[in-house]
C-alpha positions as CSV (number, residue, x, y, z in Angstrom):
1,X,-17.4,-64.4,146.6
2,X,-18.4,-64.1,143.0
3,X,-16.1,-63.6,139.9
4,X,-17.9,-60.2,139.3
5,X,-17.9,-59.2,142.7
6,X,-14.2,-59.2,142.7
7,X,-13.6,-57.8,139.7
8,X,-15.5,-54.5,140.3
9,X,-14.7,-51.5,138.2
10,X,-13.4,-48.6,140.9
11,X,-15.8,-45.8,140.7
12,X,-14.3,-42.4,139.7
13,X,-14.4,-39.8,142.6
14,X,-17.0,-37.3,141.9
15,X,-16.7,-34.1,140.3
16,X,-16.0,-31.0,142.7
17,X,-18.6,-28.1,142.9
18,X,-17.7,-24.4,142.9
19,X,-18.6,-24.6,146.7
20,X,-15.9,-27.3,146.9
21,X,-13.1,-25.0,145.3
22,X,-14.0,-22.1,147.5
23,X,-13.6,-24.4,150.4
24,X,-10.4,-25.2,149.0
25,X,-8.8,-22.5,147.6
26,X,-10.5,-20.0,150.1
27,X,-11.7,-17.9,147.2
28,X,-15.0,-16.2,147.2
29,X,-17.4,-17.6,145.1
30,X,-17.1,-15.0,141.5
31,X,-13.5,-15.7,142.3
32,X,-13.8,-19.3,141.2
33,X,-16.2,-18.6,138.6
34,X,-13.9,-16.2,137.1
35,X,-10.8,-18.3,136.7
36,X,-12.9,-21.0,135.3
37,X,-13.9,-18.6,132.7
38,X,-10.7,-17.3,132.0
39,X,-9.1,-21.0,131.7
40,X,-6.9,-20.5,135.0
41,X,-8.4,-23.3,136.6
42,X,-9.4,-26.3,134.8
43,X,-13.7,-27.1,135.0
44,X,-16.1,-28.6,132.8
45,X,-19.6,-26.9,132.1
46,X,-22.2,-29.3,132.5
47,X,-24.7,-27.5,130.9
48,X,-25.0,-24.1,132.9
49,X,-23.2,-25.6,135.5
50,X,-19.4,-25.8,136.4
51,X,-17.7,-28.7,137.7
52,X,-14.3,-29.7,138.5
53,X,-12.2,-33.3,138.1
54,X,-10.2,-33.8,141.2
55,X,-7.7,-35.1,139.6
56,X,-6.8,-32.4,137.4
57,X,-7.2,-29.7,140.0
58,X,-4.8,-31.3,142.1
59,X,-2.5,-31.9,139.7
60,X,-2.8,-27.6,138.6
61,X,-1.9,-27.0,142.4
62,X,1.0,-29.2,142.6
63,X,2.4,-27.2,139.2
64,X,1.5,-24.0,141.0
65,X,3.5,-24.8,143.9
66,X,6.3,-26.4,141.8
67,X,6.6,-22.6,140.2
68,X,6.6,-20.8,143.7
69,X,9.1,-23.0,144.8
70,X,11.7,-21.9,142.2
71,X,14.4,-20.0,143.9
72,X,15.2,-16.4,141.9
73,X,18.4,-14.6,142.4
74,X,18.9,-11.5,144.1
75,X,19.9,-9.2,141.4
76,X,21.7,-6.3,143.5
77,X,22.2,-2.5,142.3
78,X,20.3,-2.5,139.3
């Protein structure tokens, strides 16, 4: 095996298409479009195109179930 062979760069997993998050999120497709436009969900425009890095979207879905996991108390006869 070759010194370069073994020292190989690991590739980044490709970017995610709007077909991917609707797969995903089960959201219709202006659905996605929408919370890409409004910041919700993180994408990158590729020129008239919108993609999505993995990493980041799995990263804003573990901080979205981090905040629907916090516990609220039952505030009784208000």
């Amino acid at each position: 095996m070759s010194e370069t062979a073994s020292q190989q760069v690991p590739r980044p997993e490709p970017l995610w298409t709007v077909r991917d998050m609707q797969s995903l999120l089960r959201l219709g497709r202006n659905t996605v479009y929408d919370l890409a436009t409004r910041g919700v969900l993180p994408s990158i425009r590729i020129g008239s195109r919108v993609r999505f890095e993995p990493v980041k979207i799995r990263a804003w879905l573990e901080a979205r179930a981090a905040q629907s996991a916090q516990v609220l108390p039952l505030r009784r006869g208000v």
